[in-house]
Every structure is written in C-alpha cells, then in structure tokens.
Residue, then its C-alpha position, 0 to 999 in steps of 0.5 A: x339818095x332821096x329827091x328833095x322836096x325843093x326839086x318837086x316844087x320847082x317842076x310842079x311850077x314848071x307844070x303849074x299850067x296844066x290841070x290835074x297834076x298830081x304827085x304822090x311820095x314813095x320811099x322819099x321820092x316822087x311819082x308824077x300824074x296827070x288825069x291820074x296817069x302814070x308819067x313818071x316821077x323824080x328820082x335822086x333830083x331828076x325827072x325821069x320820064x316813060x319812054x313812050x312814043x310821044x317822048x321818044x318823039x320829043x327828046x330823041x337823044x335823052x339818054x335812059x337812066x334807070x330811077x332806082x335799081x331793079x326798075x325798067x329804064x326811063x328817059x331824063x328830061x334834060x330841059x326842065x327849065x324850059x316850061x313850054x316844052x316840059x308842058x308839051x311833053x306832059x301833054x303829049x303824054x297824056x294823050x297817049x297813055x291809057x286810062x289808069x284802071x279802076x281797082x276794085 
C-alpha cells in the first residue's frame, strides 16, 4: 500500500520549523531528509525512522517495524502529533548522522 500524499503534508508541517527539510518519492512512498541526511521516511501511512542512538534515546520503547520487505528494520514513531518532540527528534538525528557522501 502506497503513503498518501495527505500523511507527508501533515509531518511536513509537523517539521514546518526546522530548515532543510526534504523528501523525495520512491515507489509511492517517501524518503525524509534533513541537511541532506537520510532520517527515514513514510511507509504505508507511518513514520519510520533509523534506529540510531539519538532515537533509541527518545522512544526506548517503539516498537521496530520493517518499511517494506527486505529492508533493515526501522523504529515508528508513535507521537507524530506531538510537534515539539517530532522536532526534537529530527534534530537530535541530524546531529548525529554522518554527512551524506558526494557522488562523483
């Protein structure tokens, strides 16, 4: 089942105030960045995240789901109501993930 295009907007605004959010579509669902950083994305109407320490930290008790079959498994984010602690979360991320690399 695809993500609908409803479900991006709504987290979009949710992240509405941070920079450099980004998104790109891939077989109808949506992979999110910010400061061109691969945070995760939106898969069948969730947010699934990387399970990297700064998440671990913040949602110890999400459960991991797998975004589609075949992938390495991700954590939901649950709250995605809660704009203060989505921001949080992507920003804590940020910091921690590793500058994408340059393709030649």
């Amino acid at each position: 089942m695809a993500s609908s295009r409803a479900y991006l907007d709504y987290v979009l605004e949710q992240l509405s105030g941070l920079e450099d959010i980004s998104y790109r579509s891939m077989m109808g669902e949506y992979i999110l960045y910010i400061q061109g950083k691969n945070i995760g994305g939106i898969y069948d109407d969730r947010l699934l995240v990387k399970p990297v320490k700064s998440a671990l930290e913040r949602m110890p008790d999400a459960p991991y789901e797998l975004p589609y079959e075949g992938a390495r498994e991700m954590l939901l984010v649950e709250d995605v109501d809660d704009r203060a602690f989505l921001q949080d979360l992507v920003i804590a991320m940020a910091n921690e993930l590793p500058r994408p690399e340059k393709r030649r």
